[in-house]
N, C-alpha and C positions, 0 to 999 in steps of 0.2 A: 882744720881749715886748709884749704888746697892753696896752692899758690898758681896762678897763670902765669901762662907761659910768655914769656917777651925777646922780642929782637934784641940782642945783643948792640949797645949805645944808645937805646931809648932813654929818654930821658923823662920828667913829669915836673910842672912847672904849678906852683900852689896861685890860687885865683880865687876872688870872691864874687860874687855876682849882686848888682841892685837890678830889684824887681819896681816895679809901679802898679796900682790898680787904683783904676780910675771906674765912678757909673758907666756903667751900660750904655749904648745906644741905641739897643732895640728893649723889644719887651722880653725876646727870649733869652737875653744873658744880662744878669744884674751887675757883674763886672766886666772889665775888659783890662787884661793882664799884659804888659810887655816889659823886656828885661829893656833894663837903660842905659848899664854898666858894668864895663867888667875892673876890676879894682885888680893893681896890682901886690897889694898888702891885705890881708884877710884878717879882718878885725876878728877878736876872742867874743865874738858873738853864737849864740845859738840863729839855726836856720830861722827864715821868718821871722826873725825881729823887728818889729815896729820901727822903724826910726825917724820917721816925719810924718805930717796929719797937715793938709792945708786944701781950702778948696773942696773938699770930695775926695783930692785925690794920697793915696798913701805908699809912701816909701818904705820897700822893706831889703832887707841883710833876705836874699833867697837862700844863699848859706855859699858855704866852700868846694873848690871842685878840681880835678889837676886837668890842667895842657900836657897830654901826652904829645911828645914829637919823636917818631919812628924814625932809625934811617932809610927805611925802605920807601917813603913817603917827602921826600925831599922835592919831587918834582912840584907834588902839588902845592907844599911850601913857598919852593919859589917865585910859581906862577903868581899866586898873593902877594907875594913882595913886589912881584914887578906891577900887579895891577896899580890905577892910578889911584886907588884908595885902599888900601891893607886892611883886611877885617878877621875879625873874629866873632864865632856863631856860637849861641847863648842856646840851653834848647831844653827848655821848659815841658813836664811832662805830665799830663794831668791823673789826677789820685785823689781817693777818697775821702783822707784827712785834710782838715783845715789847714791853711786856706783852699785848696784843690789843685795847687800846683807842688811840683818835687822838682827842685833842682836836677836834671838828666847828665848834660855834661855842656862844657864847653871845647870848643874844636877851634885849630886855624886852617885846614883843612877842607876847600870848599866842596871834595867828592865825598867827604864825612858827611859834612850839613848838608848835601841833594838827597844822602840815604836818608835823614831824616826827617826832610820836605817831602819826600814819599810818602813816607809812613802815615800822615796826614792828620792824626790823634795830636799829636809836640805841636807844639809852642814853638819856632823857629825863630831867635831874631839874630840881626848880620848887625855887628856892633864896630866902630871905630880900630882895630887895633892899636889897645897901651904902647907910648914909647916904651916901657922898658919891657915890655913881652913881645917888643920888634925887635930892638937891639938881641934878645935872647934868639928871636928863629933866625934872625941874619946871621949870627954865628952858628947856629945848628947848621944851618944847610951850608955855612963855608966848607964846615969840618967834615959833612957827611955825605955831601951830593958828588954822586959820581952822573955823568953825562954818558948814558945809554946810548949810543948810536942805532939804526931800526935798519936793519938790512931785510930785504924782499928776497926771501923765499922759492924760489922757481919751479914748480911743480913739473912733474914728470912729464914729459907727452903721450900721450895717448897710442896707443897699439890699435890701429884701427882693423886689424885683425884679429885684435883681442875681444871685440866690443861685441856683445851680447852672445859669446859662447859659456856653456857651464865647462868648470874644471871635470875633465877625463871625456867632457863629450866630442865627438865627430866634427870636422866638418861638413859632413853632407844634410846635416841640419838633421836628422834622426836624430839626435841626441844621444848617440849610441847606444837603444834597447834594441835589442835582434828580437 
């Protein structure tokens, strides 16, 4: 078994996910899937467990999954913290076995969850961020965020007597073949 490679102070934070699936609305999909919860204590359940029936519609245990938090990834951390609603994205991946959904991952992370608003196939849902998985990235990013400053560049200027000769040719515009 290989082991992946990781940033040095990553951390991975254990999380349980509840799923819903409710009838259909149209004629072409007999269900309609959305994650509803992320749980901060991961019951000793197996993935997709049943755990409530009322109405049509049914609760399930989608299974367990970790919050990785990188240091290198601290900005996007914080921007979440400082939005006026802190979330976390659930993101559901559709598969052949029953039910047709696979737990994928969960992320706080919102340029994580656009790469996989791309991809178009996932299940994407933007869920409440848990107190106690906020109290956890507000001290990650205390400990880890360094404030990058963005300094501009200044490119060279231009040799307008450089501009459009080849290296060893002439100026007399021969190009220097005799």
């Amino acid at each position: 078994m290989s082991e992946r490679l990781e940033v040095p102070g990553t951390i991975r934070i254990p999380v349980a996910v509840l799923a819903e699936r409710r009838p259909g609305v149209t004629r072409w999909a007999a269900w309609s899937w959305r994650a509803v919860e992320v749980l901060e204590q991961a019951p000793e359940l197996p993935a997709w467990t049943l755990l409530r029936e009322a109405d049509g519609r049914s609760l399930f245990l989608a299974g367990r999954a970790e919050v990785m938090l990188c240091p290198t990834d601290t900005p996007n951390y914080r921007d979440n913290l400082e939005a006026a609603s802190p979330r976390v994205w659930v993101v559901l991946r559709p598969v052949e076995a029953a039910p047709g959904l696979a737990l994928h991952g969960v992320t706080v992370d919102a340029g994580e969850a656009h790469l996989y608003a791309d991809s178009g196939g996932d299940l994407l849902e933007s869920l409440p961020l848990p107190p106690g998985l906020r109290v956890a990235l507000e001290a990650f990013v205390a400990a880890h965020h360094v404030e990058r400053t963005q300094h501009k560049r200044r490119r060279d200027r231009a040799d307008p007597e450089a501009l459009g000769q080849r290296p060893g040719g002439r100026r007399d515009g021969t190009g220097g073949i005799e």
